[in-house]
N, C-alpha and C positions, 0 to 999 in steps of 0.2 A: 504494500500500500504506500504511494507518496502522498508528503503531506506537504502542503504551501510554504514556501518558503516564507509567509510573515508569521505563519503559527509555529515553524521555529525557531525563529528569532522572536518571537513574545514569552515561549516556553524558556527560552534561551536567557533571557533577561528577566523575566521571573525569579529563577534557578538562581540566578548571578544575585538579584536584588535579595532574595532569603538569606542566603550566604553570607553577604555580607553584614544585612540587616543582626544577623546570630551573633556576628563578629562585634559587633558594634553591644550589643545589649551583654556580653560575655565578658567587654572589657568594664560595666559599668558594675558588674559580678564581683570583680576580685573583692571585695572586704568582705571580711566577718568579721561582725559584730554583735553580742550581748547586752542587752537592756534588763537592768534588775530597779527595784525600786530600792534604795536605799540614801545615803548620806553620801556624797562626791568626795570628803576625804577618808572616808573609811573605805570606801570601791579602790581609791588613790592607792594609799596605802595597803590595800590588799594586792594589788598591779603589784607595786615593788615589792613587797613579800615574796609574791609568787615567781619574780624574776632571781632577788638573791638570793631565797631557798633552795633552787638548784646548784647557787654555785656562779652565778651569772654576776656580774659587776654593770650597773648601769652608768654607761658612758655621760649619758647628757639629757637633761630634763628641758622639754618646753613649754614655756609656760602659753599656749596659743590664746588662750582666754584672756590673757594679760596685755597681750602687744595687742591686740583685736581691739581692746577696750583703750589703749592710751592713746592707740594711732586712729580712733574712728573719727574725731572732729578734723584731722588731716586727711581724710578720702572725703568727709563729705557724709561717712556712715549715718543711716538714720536708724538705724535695726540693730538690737543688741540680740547675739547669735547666742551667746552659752551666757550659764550663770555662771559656770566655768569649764576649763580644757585644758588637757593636757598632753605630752607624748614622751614619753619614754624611748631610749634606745639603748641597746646592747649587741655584744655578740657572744659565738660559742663559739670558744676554740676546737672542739671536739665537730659539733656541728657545720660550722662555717669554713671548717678546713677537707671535711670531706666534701663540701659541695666544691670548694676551688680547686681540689686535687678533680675533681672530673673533670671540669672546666676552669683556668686560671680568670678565664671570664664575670663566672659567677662571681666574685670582688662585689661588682655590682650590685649584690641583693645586701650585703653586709653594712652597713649595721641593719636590723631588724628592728622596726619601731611597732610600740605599741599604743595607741592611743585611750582615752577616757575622756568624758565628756559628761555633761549636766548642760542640758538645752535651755534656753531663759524662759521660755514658753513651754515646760515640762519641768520644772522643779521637782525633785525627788525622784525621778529617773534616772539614773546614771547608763553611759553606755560606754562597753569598755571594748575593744577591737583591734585587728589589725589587717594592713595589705598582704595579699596571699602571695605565693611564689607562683610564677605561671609555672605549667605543665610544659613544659618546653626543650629542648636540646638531649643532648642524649641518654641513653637510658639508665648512664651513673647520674648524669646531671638532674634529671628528671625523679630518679630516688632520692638524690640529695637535697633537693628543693619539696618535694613530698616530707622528709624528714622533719624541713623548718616549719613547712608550713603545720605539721600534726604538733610542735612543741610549741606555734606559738599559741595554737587552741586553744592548747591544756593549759596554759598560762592565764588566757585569758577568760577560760572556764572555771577557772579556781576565782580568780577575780571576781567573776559572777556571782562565786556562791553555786556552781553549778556542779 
């Protein structure tokens, strides 16, 4: 059976527009995140718990809720986004050197940050998260970024209370 050449080229571009459209909603995918209700310094302090309890040393603390709130009459800001935010980051020697012994590349994912937040229009929520490692390069590379991404869960599933 032939079939017209504009039905496939519509079927053609369909196919192409789904694909991509996946690709596009897939990259809006990477975080996980947990929302518990509790207190924003005790979620805080459960984050850092659950990072030095391992053994983990946190490199650098941001305070994003802070520079958000000094620098908002310099942008013009009329919205106050968090009651407050934070981010953490760290690395794993054990963890972060197996993903670069697969790829000297992966450098790239290292430090791993962990975020928390209190929304200013949700008080008493806290959400505590991080960006996942893509699934990507080869199949040491791909174990070893599955590795991070399962430690920073559990991190921040203790954080939850979960």
């Amino acid at each position: 059976m032939k079939y017209p050449a504009t039905l496939i080229a519509a079927l053609l571009f369909s196919f192409a527009h789904m694909a991509f459209s996946g690709a596009a909603q897939a990259g809006m995918d990477n975080v996980t995140a947990y929302s518990v209700e509790g207190d924003f310094a005790d979620v805080r302090q459960d984050l850092a718990d659950a990072v030095i309890n391992r053994g983990f040393v946190i490199d650098y603390e941001a305070m994003i809720g802070d520079m958000l709130e000094r620098t908002a009459a310099d942008v013009g800001a009329k919205t106050t986004v968090y009651k407050d935010a934070q981010a953490v980051q760290f690395c794993s020697a054990t963890v972060s050197r197996t993903a670069m012994e697969a790829d000297a590349a992966n450098i790239a994912y290292c430090p791993y940050v962990l975020f928390v937040y209190e929304r200013a229009d949700k008080p008493g929520t806290v959400t505590v998260g991080f960006r996942r490692m893509p699934d990507t390069g080869s199949d040491a590379t791909r174990q070893a970024l599955a590795a991070v991404n399962a430690l920073l869960d559990e991190i921040v599933r203790e954080a939850a209370g979960m």
